[in-house]
C-alpha positions as CSV (number, residue, x, y, z in Angstrom):
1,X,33.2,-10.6,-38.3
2,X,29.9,-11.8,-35.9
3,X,32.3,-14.2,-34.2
4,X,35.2,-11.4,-33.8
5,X,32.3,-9.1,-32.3
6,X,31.1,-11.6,-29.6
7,X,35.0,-12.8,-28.9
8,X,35.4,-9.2,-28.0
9,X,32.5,-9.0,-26.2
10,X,31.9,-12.0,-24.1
11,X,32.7,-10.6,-21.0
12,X,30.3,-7.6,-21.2
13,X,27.6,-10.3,-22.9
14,X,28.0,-12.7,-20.1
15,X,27.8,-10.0,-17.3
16,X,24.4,-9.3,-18.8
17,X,23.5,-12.6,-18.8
18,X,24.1,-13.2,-15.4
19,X,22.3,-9.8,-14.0
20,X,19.1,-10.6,-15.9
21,X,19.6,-14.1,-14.5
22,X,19.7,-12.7,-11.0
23,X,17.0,-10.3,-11.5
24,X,14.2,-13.2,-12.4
25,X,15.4,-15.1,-9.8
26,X,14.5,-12.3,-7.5
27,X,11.1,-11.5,-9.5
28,X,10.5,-15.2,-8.8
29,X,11.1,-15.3,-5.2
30,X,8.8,-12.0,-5.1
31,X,6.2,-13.8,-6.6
32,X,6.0,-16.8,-4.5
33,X,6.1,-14.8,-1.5
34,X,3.1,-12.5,-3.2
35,X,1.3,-16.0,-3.7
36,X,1.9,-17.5,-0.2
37,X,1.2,-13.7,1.9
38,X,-2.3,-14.2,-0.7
39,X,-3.3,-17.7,0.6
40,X,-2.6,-17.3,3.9
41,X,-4.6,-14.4,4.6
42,X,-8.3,-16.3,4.5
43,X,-6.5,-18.8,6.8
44,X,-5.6,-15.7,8.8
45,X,-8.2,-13.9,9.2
46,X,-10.5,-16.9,10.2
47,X,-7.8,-17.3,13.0
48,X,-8.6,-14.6,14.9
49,X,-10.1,-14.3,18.1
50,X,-12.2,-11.7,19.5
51,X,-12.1,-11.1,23.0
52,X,-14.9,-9.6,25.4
53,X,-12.9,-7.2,28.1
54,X,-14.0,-4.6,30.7
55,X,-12.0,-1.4,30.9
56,X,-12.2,1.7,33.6
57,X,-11.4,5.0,32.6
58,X,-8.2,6.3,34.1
59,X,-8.9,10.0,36.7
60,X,-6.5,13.0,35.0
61,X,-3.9,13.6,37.6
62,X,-4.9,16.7,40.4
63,X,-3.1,19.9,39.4
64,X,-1.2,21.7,42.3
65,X,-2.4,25.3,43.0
66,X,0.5,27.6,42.8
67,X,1.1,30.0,45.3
């Protein structure tokens, strides 16, 4: 009776299969790209230059009198 079951349904059982296989494979990838953004961001941060800079402060445009 168990083996008529799975006969009947293989296809559905090995669908499943292959979705949860797919959707560790993407937790997985997720994970190692979690675990490399984490361990670059010290390296990242210590990276950064700060720059000294002057700046001038731009005049408004004149306004036109109206006639």
């Amino acid at each position: 009776m168990a083996a008529e079951t799975f006969k009947k349904n293989s296809r559905e059982i090995d669908l499943i299969s292959h979705l949860i296989a797919d959707a560790e494979a993407r937790r997985y990838a997720a994970l190692r790209e979690f675990e490399r953004y984490q361990t670059s961001l010290p390296a990242h941060a210590q990276s950064e230059v700060i720059l000294d800079a002057e700046y001038t402060e731009a005049r408004s445009p004149k306004r036109r009198k109206r006639a």
